[in-house]
PATOR-566834 format. One record per residue: residue in three letters; x, y, z of N, C-alpha, C, O in turn. Coordinates in steps of 0.001 Angstrom, whole numbers, plus 500000, padded with zeros to 6 digits. Last residue first. Layout:
BEGIN
ALAXYZXYZXYZXYZ;...
This chain:
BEGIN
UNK144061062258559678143817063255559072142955063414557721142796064526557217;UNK145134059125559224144445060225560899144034061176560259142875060781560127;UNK145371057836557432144220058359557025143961059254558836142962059752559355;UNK147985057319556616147269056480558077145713056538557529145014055560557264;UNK148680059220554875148695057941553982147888057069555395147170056125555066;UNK148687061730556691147695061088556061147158059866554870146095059625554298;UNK150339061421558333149460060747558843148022060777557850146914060260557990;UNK152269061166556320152580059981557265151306059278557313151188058258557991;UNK152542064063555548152217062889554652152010061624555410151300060892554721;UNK153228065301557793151685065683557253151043064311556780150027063683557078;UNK155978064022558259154754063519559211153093064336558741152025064006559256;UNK156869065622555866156670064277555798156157063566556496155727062498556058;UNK156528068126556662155472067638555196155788066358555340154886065651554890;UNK158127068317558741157578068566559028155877068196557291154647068136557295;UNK160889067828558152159944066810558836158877066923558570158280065938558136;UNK163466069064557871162412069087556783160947068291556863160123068163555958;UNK165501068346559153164636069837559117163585069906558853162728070620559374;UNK166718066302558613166847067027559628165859067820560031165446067920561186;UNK166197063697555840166490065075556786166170065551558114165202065035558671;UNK165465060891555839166271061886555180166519062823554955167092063099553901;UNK164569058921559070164189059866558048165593060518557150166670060621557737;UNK163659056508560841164484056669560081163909058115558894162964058071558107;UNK162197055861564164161775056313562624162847057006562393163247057892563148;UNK161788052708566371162459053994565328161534054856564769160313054708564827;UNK161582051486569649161568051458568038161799053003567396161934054095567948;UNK162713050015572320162523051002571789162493050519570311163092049558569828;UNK160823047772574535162067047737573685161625048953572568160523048959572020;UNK159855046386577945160079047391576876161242047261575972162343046824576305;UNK158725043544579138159814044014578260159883045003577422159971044767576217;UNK155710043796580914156357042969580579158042043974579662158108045190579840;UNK153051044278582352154262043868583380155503043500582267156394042832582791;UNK150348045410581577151095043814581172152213043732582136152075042740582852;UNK150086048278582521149995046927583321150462045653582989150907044858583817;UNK151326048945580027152389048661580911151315048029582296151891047277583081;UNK149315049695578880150044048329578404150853048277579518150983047123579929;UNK147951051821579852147470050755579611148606049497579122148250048319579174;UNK149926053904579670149906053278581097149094052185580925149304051322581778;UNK149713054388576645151082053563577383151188053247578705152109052556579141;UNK147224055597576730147548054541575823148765053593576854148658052553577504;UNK147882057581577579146662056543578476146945055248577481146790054060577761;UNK149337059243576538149720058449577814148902057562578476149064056959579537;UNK148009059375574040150015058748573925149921058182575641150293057066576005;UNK145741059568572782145243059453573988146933058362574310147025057180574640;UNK145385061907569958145600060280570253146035060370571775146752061338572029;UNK144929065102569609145281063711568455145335061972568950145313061028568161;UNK143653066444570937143658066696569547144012065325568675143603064786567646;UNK144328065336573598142926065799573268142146065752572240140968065424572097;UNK146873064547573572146110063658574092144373064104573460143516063337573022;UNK149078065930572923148318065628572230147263064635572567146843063909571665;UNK151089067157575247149931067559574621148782067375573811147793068108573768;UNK152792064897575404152494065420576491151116066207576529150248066090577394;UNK153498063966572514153186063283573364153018063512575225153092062632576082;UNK154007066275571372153092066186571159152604064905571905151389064716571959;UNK156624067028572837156036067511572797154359067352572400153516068077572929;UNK157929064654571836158204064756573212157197065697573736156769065492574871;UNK157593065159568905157802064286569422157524064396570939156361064020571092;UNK159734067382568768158179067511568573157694066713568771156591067172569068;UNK162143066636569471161546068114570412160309067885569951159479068207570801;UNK162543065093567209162844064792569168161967065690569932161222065400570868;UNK162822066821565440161983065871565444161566065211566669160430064878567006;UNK164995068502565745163804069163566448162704068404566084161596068917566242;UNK167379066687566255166696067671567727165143067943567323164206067755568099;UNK167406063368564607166755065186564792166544065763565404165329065819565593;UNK170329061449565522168343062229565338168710063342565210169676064063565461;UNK172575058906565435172012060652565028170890060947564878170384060588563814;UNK171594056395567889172393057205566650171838058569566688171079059167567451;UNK170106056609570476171598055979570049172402056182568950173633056166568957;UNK168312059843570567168724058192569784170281058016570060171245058775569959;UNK167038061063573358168385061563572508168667059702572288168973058785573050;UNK163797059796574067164906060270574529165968060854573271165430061043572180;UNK160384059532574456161349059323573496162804060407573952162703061624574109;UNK158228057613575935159239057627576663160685058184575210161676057487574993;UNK156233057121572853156492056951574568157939056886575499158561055825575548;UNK155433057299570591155902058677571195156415058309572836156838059070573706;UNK152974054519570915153599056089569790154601056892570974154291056941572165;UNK153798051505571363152999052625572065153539054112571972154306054696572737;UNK153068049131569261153553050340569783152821050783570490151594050696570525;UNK152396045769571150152322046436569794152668047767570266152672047915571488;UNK152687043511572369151564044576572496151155045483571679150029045930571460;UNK153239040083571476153980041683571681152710042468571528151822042173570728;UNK154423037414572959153348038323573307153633039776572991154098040580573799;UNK155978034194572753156280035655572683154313036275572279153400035754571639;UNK155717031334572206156845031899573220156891033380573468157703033845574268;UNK153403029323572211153583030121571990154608030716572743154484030668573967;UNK151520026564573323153588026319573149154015027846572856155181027973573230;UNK149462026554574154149101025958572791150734026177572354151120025979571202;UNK149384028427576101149041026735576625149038025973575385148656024804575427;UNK149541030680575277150755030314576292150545028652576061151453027840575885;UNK147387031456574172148542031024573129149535030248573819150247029388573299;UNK145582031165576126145408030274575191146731030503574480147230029427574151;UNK146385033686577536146866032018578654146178030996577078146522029821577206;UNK145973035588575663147632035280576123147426033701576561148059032741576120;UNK143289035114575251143968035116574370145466034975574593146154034322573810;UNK142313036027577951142296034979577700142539034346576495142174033177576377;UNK143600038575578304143805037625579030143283036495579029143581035739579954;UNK142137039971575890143266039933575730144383038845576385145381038357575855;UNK139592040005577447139929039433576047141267038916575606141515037816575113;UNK139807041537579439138959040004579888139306039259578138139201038059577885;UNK140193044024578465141569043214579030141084041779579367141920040895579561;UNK138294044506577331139219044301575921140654043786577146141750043338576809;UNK136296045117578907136150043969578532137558043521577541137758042379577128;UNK136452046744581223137125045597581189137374044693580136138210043789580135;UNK133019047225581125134209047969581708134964046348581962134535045322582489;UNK130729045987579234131191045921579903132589046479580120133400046186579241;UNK129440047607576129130287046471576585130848046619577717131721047481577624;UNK128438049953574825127631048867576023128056047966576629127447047403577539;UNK129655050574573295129632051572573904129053050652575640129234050755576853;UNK132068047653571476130883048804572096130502049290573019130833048663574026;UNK135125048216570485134582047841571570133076048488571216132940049624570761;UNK137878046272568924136510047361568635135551047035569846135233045890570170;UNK141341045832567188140018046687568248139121047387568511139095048617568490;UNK144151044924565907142820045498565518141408045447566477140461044789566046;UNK146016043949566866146352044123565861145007045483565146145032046414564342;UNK148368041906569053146848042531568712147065043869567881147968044682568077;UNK150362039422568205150401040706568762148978041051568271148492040561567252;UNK151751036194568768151107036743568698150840038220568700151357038496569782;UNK154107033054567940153684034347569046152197035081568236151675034542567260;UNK155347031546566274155848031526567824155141032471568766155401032680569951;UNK155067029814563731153917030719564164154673030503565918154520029488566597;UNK157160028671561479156475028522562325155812029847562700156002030864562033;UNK159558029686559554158277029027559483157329028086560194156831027055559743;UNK161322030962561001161706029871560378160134029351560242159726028520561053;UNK158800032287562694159943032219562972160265031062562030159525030088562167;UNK156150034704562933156700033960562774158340033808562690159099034776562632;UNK153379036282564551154886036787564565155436035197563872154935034309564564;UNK149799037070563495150704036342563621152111036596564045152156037799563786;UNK147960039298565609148493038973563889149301038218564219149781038440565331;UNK144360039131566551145391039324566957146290038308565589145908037343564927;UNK141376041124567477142185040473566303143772040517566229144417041528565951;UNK138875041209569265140061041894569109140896041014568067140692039822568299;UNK135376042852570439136698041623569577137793042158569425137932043381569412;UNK132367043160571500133848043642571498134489042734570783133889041683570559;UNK129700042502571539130112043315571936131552043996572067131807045078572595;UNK127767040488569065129176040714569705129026042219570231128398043062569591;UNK124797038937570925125553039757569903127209040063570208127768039912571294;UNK124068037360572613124300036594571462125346037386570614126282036973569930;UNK122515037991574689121791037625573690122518037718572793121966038186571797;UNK125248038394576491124250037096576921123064037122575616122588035991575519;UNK127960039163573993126492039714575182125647038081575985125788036896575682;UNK131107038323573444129118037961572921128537038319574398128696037827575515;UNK134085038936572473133185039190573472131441039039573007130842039786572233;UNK136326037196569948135216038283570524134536038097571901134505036957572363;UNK139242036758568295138622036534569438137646037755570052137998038855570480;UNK140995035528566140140209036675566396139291036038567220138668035008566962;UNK144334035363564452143137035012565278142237035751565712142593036929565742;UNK146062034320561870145129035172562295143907034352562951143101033487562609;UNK146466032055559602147370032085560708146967033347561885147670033289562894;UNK145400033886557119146606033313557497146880032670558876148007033037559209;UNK142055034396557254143120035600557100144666034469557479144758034504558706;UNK138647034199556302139586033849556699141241034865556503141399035816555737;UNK136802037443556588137001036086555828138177035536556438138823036314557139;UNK137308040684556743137087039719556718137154038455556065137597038434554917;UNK139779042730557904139189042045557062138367041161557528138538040751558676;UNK140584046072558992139977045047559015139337044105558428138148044378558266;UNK143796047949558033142228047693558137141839046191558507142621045252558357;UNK146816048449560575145921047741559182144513047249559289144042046494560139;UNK148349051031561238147471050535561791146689049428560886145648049929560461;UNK150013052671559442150727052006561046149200051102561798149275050628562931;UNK147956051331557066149434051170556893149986051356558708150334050329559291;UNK144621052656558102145734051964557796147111052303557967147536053201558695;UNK141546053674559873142878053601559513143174052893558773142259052162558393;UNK138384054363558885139486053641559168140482053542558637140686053379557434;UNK137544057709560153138102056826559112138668055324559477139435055239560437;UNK138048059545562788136625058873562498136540058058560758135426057894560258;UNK139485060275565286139846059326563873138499058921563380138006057846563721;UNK138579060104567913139627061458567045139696061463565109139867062264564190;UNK135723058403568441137518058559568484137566060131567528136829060826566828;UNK132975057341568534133718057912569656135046058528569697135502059078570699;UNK133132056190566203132682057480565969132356057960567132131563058901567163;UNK134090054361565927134910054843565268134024056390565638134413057501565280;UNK131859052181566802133853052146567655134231053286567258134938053763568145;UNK130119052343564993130058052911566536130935053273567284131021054182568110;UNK131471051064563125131131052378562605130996053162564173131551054213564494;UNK132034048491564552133094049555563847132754050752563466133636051610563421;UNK129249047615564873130190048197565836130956049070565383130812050270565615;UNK128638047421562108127793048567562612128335048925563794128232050096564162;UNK130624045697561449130343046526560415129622047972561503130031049131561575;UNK129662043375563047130645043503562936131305045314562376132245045913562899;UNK127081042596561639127014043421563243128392044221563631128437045279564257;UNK127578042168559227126671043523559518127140043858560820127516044972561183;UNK129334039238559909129519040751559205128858042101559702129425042940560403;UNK127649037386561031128853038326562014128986039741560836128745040930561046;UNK127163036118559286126263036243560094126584037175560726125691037951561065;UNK129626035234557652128565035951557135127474036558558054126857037519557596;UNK132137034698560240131354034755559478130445035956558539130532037178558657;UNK135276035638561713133968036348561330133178035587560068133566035853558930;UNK136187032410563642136353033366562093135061034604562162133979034328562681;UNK136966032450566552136465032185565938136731032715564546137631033549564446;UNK136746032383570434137398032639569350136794032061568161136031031129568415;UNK135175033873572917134926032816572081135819032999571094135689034158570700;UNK133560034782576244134636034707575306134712033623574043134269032497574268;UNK130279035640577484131389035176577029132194035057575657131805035161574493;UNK128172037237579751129033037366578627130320036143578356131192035950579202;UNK127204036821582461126972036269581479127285036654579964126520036284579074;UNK128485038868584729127332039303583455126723038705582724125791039237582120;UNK130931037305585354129083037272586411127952038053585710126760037948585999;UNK132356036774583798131298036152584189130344036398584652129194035974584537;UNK133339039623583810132487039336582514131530038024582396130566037849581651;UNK133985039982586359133181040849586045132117040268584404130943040403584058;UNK136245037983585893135466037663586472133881038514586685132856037940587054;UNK137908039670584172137312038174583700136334037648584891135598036722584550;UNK138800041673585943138150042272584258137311040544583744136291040454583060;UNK139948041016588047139011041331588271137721041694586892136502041866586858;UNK142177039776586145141353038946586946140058039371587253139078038672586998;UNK143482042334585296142786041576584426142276040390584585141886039757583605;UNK143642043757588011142445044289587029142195043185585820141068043032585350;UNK145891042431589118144712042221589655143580042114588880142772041188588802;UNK148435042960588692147406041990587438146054042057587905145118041766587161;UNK149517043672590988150127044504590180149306044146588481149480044784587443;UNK149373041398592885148530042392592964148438043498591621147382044059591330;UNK149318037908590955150143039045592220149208040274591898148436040289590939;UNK148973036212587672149027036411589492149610037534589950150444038113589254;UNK148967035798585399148212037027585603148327036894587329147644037606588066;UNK152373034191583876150806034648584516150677035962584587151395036904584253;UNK155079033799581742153855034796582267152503034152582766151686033660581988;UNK156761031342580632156316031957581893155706032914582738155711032971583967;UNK156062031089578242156186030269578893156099030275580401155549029477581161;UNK155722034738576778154461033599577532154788031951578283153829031492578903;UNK157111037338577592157778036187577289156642034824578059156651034249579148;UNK155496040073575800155472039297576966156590037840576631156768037435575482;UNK157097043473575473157031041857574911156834040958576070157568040907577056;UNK156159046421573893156688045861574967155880044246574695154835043899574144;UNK157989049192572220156799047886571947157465047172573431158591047252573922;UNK158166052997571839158133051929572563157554050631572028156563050806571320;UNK159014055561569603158287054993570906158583053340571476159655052830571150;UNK160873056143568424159226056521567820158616056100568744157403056308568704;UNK164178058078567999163020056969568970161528057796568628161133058960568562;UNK165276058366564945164758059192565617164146057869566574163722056841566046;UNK167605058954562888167355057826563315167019058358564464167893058838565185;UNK168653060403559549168687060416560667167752059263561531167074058573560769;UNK171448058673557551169700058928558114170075059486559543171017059313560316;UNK173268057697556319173177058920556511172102059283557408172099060390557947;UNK174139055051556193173764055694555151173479057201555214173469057868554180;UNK174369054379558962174913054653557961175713054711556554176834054578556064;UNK171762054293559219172506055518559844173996055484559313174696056496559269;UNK170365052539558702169920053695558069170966054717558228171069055751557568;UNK171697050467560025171917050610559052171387051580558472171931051726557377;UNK170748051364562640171912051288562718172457051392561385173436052114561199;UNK167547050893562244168156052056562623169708052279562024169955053119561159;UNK168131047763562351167064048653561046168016050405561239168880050863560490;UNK168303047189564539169510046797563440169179047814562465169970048569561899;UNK166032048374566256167708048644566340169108048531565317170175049135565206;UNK163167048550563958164366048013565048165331048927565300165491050015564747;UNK160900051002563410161688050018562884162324049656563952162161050324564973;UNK158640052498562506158381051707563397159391050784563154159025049703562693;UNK159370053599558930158593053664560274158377052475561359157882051444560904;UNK161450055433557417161249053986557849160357054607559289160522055471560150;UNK160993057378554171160989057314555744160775055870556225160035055122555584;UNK162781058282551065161904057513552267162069057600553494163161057871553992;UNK163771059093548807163346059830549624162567059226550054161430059394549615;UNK165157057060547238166264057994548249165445058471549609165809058435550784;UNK165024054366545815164068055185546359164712055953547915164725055592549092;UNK166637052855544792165977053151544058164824054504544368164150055235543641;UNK168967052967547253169238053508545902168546053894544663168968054634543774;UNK167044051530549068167135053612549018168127053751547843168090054890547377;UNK167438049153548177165844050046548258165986051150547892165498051778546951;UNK169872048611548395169224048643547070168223049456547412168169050560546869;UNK169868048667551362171305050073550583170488049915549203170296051003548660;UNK168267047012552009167800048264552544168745048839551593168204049695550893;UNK169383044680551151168466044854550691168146046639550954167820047365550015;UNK171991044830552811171825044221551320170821044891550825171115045772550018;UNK170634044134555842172213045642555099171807045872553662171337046953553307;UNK169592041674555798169015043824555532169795044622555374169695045719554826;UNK170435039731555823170250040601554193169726041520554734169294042385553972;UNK171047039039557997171580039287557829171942039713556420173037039961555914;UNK167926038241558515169014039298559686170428039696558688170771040875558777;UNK166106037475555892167071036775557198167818038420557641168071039408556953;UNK162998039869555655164178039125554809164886038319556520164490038448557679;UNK161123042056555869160824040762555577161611040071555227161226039347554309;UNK162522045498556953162242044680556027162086043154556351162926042780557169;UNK160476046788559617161996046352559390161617045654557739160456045357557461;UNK157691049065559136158395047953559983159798047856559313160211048735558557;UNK157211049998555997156059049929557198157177048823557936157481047805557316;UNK158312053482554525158287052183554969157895051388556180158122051851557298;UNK156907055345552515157280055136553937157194053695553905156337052943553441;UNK158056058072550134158256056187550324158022056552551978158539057468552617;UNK156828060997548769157365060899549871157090058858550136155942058443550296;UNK154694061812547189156084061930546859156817061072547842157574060293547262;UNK151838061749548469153216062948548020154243062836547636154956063838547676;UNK152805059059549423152189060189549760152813061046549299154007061288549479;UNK153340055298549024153732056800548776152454057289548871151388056714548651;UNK154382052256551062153396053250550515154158054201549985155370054248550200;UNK156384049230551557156134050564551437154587051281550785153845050620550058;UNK158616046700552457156964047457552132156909048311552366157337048630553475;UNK160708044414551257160604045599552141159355046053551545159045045859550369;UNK161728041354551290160879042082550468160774043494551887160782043361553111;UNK164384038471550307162978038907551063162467040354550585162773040619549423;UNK166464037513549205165551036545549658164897037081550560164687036480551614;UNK167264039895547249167818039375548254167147038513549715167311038816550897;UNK164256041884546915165682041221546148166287040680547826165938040934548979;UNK161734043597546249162153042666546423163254042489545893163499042762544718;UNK159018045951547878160261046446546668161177044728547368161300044558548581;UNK156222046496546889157203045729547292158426046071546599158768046336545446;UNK152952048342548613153972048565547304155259047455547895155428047409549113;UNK149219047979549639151309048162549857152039047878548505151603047243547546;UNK147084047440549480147624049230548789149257048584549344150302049213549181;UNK145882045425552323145708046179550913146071047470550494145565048491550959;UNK148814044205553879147157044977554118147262045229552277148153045222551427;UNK151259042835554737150252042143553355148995042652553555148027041895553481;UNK152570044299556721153018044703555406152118043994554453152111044448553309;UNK151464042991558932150471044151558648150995044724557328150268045497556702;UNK152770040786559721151642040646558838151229041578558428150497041433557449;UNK155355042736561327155232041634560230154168041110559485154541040870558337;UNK155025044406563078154164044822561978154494043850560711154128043994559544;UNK156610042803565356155161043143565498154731043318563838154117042380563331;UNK158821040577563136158454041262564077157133041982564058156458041931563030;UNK159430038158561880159557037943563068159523039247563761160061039305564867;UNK159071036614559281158041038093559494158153037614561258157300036942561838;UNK160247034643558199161505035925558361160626037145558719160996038314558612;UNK158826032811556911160397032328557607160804033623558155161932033601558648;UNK156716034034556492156283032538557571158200032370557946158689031923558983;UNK157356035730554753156753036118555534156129035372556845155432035779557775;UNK158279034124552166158918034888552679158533035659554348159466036089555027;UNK155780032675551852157187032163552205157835033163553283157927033147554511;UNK154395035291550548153872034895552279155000033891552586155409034094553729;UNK155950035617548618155683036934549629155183036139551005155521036354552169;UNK155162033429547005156513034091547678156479034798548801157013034476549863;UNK152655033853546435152831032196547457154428032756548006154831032564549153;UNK151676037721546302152118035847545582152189035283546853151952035779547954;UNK149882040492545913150787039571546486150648038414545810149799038104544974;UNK151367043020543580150902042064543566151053041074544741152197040632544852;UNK153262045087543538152179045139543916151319044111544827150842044146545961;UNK157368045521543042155687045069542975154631045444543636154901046269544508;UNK160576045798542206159003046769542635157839045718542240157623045273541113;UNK162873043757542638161870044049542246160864044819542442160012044213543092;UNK166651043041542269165169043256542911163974044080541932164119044749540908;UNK167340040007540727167314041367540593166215041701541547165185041050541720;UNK168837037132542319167672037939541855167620039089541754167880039620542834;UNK170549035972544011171073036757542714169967037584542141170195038634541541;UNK169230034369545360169899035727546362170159036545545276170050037763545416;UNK166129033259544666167355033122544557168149034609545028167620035720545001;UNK163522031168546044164393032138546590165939032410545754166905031785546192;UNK162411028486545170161850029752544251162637031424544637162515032462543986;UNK163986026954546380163833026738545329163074028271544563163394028832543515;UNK165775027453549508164413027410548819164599027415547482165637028024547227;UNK167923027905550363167867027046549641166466026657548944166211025802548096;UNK168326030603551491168116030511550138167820029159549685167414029118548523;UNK168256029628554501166642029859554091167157030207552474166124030080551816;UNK170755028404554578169774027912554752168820028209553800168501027611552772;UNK173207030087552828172760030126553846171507029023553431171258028771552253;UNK175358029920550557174555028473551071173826028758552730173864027923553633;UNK176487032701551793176347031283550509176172030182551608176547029807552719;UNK174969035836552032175404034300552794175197033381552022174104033091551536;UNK175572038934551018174923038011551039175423036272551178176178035706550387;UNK177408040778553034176856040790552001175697039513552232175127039220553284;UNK177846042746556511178297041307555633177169041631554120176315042518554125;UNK176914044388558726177747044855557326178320043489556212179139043569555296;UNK175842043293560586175009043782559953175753044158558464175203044184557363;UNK178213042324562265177122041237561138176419041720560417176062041043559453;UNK178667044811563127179390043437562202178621043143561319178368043455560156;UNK177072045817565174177070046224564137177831045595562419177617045830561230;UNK175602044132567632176546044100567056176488044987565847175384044764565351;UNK172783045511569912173340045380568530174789044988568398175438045627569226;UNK171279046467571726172506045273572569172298044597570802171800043504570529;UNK169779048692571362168733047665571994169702046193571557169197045135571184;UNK171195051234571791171030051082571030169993049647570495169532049615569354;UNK172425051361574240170767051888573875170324051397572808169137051084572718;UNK175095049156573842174392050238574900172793050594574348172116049600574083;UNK175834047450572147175736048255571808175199049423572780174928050539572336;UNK176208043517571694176404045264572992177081046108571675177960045918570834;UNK175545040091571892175556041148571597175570042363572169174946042445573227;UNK177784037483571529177361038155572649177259039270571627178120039570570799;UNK177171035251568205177974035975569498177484037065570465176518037646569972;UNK175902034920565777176524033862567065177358034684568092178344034187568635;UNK172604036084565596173901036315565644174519035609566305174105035382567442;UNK169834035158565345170581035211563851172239035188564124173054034624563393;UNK168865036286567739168914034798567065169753034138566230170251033013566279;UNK168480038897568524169803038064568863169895036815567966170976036419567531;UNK166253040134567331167261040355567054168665039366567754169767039353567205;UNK163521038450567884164131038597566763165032039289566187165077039381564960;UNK163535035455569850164245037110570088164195037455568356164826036714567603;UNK161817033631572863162120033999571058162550035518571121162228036424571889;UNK163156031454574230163074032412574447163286032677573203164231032355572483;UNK161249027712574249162548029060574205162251030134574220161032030304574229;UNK159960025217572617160351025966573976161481026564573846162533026088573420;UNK159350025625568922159583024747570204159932025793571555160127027000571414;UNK156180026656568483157176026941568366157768025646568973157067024748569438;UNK153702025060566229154040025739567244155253025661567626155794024619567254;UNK151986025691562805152703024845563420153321025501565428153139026711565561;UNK150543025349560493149911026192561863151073025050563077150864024075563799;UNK151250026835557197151126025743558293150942026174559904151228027288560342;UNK149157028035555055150381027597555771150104027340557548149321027529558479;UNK148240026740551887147728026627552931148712026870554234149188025797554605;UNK147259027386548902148441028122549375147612027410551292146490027765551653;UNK144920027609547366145871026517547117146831026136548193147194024986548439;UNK144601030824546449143969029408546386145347028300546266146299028208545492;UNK146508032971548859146245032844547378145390031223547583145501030558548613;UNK145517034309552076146199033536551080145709033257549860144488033277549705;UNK144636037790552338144135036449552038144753035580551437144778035712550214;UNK144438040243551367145383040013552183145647038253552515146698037710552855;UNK143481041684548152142998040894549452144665040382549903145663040208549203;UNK143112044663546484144085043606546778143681042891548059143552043597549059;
């Protein structure tokens, strides 16, 4: 299955207008509070489906629509995904192998392992069909896990019964007004000026045919320094090539030419526009200059900033900072959790070097989820997790 718009299908590269983009307040007309819970109304979330809302008026969107299990992507799915894919793992639900489950003018994504539905991010629909859509899903499909989800996402799992566990952290730049000035940024000044004086430079671009192999033989190099020697998917989405939607990708070239690093960053959209950005996919070589994926990253923020972009999300940072949920969790999902993000640095994934790296950004932590259907029983369903990821 290619991730790749369908022939024909061209969408639009449009830029936000000026503002502060939120993809949970937007939708709601009134002051939102909920304490931890990340300043939820729970109201709105309990409404049915909205007559004559806006985004049904689409012609191929009808709210009455039976939902649907699919495979296949369509010109729908990406609609659906230019008006209402307003958070981080919003593009990463159109990787190859996802399963759809559709109704109510948008689409929730999933895999199976064992038996076991995980769902990748919040569902693809308006704010105020996920009540709607999520109570159909799990009526067709009881035994699922939501991964990497919101606050609203949570709130409605919960109740339904779920338990509703903190999965860690995403933190959000607000780009109209972010620089890299003051002491506390230093490194990603000192990281761009190190890459001048090497004669390396920055370049955005498509991966060509020319680019492939080299492209190909980093990744194999990238991958066989790590814990993970597969490439990932589903919390992490493989790497394509060829053109990709509204996807940017920006590399590092040696002074003879070759790439030495790139980073690939996924769209966030809003009412069908393109308001932001999050990095998505990363490969460094062994030879590449110290710095180089923040000399990348910082000149990928001040280009989206200067091209109207309102939002910068970093993307998770697993297990970070996970406390007692605003709703009902699992003590002893909590307890393992908390635990393997103190210990697992060696065996499994590098949780605190990871999360002191983003937090130089300087910017908006906001907690995310995982929704599960038991208490106890965790323990085959994070087996299954990580190996639908392929960590394992």
């Amino acid at each position: 299955m290619s991730t790749t718009s369908p022939r024909g299908i061209t969408p639009p590269h449009k830029w936000a207008r000026p503002g502060r983009f939120s993809d949970l307040t937007r939708p709601v007309p009134k002051p939102l509070s909920i304490g931890r819970a990340g300043g939820i109304d729970l109201a709105p979330l309990q409404v049915g489906p909205v007559a004559n809302a806006e985004w049904s008026r689409d012609r191929h969107l009808v709210s009455s629509a039976p939902a649907i299990d699919s495979e296949a992507p369509d010109a729908r799915r990406y609609e659906m995904l230019r008006q209402s894919g307003n958070f981080t793992m919003a593009f990463a639900t159109l990787q190859p192998g996802m399963k759809y489950f559709e109704a109510h003018d948008g689409y929730v994504a999933y895999d199976t392992y064992w038996g076991i539905n995980f769902v990748l991010g919040d569902p693809v629909a308006p704010l105020l069909r996920y009540s709607d859509l999520i109570g159909d899903f799990l009526k067709q499909h009881p035994r699922s896990c939501f991964c990497q989800i919101s606050a609203p996402v949570g709130a409605i799992l919960a109740r339904h019964g779920y338990f509703v566990n903190e999965f860690g952290s995403d933190i959000e730049l607000y780009l109209p007004s972010y620089d890299f000035e003051g002491p506390k940024k230093s490194k990603f000044r000192q990281a761009a000026h190190k890459i001048e004086r090497e004669s390396y430079t920055i370049e955005e671009g498509f991966f060509g045919d020319a680019d492939h192999q080299a492209i190909e033989a980093l990744s194999s190099s990238w991958r066989s320094t790590k814990t993970v020697k597969q490439e990932a998917r589903f919390l992490v989405r493989p790497l394509a090539f060829g053109d990709e939607p509204d996807v940017r990708k920006v590399c590092l070239r040696a002074p003879d030419g070759h790439i030495a690093a790139f980073v690939v960053f996924d769209p966030i959209y809003e009412d069908g526009q393109v308001v932001g950005y999050s990095p998505a996919i990363k490969r460094r070589a062994s030879e590449a200059p110290t710095g180089a994926e923040e000399a990348i990253t910082k000149f990928a923020i001040e280009r989206f900033r200067d091209e109207g972009m309102t939002t910068f999300r970093l993307g998770l940072l697993p297990l970070h900072n996970v406390e007692k949920s605003a709703f009902r969790d699992s003590r002893l999902l909590r307890a393992f959790f908390q635990w393997l993000y103190c210990h697992g640095d060696r065996c499994v994934y590098s949780f605190r070097g990871h999360a002191d790296f983003k937090h130089r950004y300087r910017g908006s932590v906001r907690k995310v989820y995982f929704g599960t259907y038991t208490s106890w029983g965790n323990t085959l369903n994070l087996i299954a997790l990580m190996r639908l990821c392929r960590f394992v």
